[in-house]
C-alpha atoms as one frame of an Amber mdcrd trajectory, in Angstrom:
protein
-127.011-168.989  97.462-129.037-170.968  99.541-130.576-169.674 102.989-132.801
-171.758 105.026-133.561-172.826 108.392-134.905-176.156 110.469-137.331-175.353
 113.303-138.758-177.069 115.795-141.215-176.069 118.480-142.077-177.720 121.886
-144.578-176.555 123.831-144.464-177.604 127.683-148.170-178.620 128.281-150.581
-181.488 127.460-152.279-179.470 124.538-148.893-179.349 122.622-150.660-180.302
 119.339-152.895-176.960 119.751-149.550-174.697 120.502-147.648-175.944 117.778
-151.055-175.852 115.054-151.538-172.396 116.269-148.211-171.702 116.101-147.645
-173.301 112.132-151.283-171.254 111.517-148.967-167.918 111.585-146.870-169.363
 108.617-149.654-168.695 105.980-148.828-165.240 104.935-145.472-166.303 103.995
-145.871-169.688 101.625-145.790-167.360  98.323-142.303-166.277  99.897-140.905
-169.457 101.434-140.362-173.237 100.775-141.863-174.562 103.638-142.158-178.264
 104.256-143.846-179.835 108.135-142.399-183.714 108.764-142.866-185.163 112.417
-139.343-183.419 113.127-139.244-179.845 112.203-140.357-177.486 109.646-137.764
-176.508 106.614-138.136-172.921 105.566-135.960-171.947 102.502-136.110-168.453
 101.055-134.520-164.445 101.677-134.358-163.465 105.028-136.509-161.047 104.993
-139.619-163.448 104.861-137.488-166.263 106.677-136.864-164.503 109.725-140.625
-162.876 110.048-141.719-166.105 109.211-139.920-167.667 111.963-140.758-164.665
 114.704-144.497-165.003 113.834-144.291-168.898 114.301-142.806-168.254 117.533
-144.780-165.648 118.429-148.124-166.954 118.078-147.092-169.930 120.233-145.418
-167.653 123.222-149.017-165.572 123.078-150.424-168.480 124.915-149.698-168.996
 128.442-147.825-172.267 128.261-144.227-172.384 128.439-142.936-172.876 125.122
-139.465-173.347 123.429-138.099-173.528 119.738-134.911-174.477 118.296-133.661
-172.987 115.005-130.943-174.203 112.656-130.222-171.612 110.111-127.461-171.622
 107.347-126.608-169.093 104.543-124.167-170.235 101.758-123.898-174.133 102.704
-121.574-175.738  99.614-123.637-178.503  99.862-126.913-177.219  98.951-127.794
-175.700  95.442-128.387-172.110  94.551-131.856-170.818  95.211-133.085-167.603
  93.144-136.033-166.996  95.934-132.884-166.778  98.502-131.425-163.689  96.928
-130.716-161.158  99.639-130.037-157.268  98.523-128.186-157.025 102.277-125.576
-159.440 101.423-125.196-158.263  97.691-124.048-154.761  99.831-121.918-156.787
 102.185-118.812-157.145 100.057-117.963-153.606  99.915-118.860-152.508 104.087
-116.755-151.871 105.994-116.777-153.912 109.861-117.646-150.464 111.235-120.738
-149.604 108.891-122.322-153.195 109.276-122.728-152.914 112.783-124.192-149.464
 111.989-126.348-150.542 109.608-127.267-153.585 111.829-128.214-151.066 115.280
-130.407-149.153 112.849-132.561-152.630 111.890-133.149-153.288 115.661-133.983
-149.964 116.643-136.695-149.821 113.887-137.877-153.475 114.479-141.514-153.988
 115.092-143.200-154.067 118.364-145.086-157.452 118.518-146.088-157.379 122.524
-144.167-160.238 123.271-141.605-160.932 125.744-139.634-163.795 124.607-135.302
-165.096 125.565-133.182-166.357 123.007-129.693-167.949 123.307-127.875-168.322
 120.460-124.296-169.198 118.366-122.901-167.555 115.628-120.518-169.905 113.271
-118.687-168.310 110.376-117.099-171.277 108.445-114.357-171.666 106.346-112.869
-167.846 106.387-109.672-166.405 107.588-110.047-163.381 110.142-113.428-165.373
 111.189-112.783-164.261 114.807-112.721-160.907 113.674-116.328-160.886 112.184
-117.174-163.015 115.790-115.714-160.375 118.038-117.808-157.646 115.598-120.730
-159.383 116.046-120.556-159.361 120.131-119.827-155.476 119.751-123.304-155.530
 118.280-125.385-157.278 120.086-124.313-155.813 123.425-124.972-152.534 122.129
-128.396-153.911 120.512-130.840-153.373 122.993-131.561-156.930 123.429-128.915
-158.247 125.273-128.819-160.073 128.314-125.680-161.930 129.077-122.698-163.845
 127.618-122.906-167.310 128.172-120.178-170.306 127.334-120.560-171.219 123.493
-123.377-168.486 123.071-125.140-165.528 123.815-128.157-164.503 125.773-130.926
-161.616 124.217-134.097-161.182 125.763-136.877-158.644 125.042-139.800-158.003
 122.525-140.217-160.655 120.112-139.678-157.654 117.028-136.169-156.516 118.224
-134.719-160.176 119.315-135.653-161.715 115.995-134.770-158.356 114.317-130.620
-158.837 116.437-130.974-162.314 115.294-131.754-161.516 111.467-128.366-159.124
 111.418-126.358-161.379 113.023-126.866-163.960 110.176-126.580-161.339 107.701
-124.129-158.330 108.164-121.425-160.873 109.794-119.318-163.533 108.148-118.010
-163.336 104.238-121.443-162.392 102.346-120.936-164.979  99.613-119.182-168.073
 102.494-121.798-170.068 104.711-122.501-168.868 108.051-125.075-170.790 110.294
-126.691-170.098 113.832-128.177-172.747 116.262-130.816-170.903 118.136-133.095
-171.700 121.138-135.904-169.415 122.670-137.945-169.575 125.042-141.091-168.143
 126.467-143.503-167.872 129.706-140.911-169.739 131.414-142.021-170.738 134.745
-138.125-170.437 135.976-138.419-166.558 135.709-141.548-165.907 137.841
């Protein structure tokens, strides 16, 4: 399988080459883990999840430290057909998938978030699911919202997406089981993802 995700960060100040080098700065612990390659655009991150999504929560979370507003948008996709299998994307949690039940993912899924790290950080997310190519994909959707509202982190529905907001641990913790104990473990699933932080709008 491959698993992998585009991000890009935009920071709402004059110093935005400082945000987003302090912000890239927090990816270091995890290029033994992850594929990660910087262009002018956004920065690829291919590997598990488990490094993937810290990887991505640190990134974020070093930038949203700062006082400046700050946003990031996240493409992520698990199980694309058009990408080639990846041995450092091998996930135990989807290997388990095949055989839980709707019921015991969600379980599973409540347990992550409640035993997420706390990271100090307030931060807002909106965010889609989209499980491609199954029948019953609704189903896995509607299990998915039943969830997140329950998670801890949620805020709101919104049209097309849905609204978390809280510590930086437990949203990108929600986040990280969404993409994982929803949608056929072995079909491709993707998110589109925008957060945001020290948003002037909410003072």
């Amino acid at each position: 399988m491959f698993i992998g995700a585009q991000v890009s960060l935009y920071p709402m100040t004059s110093d935005f080459e400082t945000v987003i080098t302090t912000g890239l700065e927090a990816l270091s612990p995890y290029e033994d883990d992850l594929r990660i390659k910087t262009d002018d655009m956004s920065t690829l991150m291919v590997g598990a999840p488990g490094p993937l999504f810290d990887a991505i929560r640190d990134l974020f979370a070093a930038a949203a430290r700062r006082p400046e507003h700050v946003t990031m948008h996240v493409t992520l996709s698990r199980g694309c057909p058009g990408e080639p299998d990846d041995p450092n994307c091998r996930c135990e949690v989807l290997d388990r998938a095949q055989d839980q039940s709707l019921a015991d993912r969600q379980a599973l899924a409540a347990r992550a978030v409640t035993d997420a790290p706390v990271l100090g950080v307030g931060i807002d997310v909106q965010f889609s699911l989209y499980v491609m190519g199954a029948g019953g994909h609704m189903d896995e959707i509607y299990g998915c919202i039943d969830f997140l509202t329950s998670s801890g982190t949620f805020l709101t529905s919104k049209n097309f997406c849905t609204r978390l907001r809280g510590d930086a641990g437990a949203v990108f913790e929600t986040l990280r089981q969404a993409f994982l104990r929803f949608g056929p473990a072995e079909g491709h699933v993707t998110i589109d993802m925008t957060a945001s932080a020290n948003s002037p709008s909410l003072g």
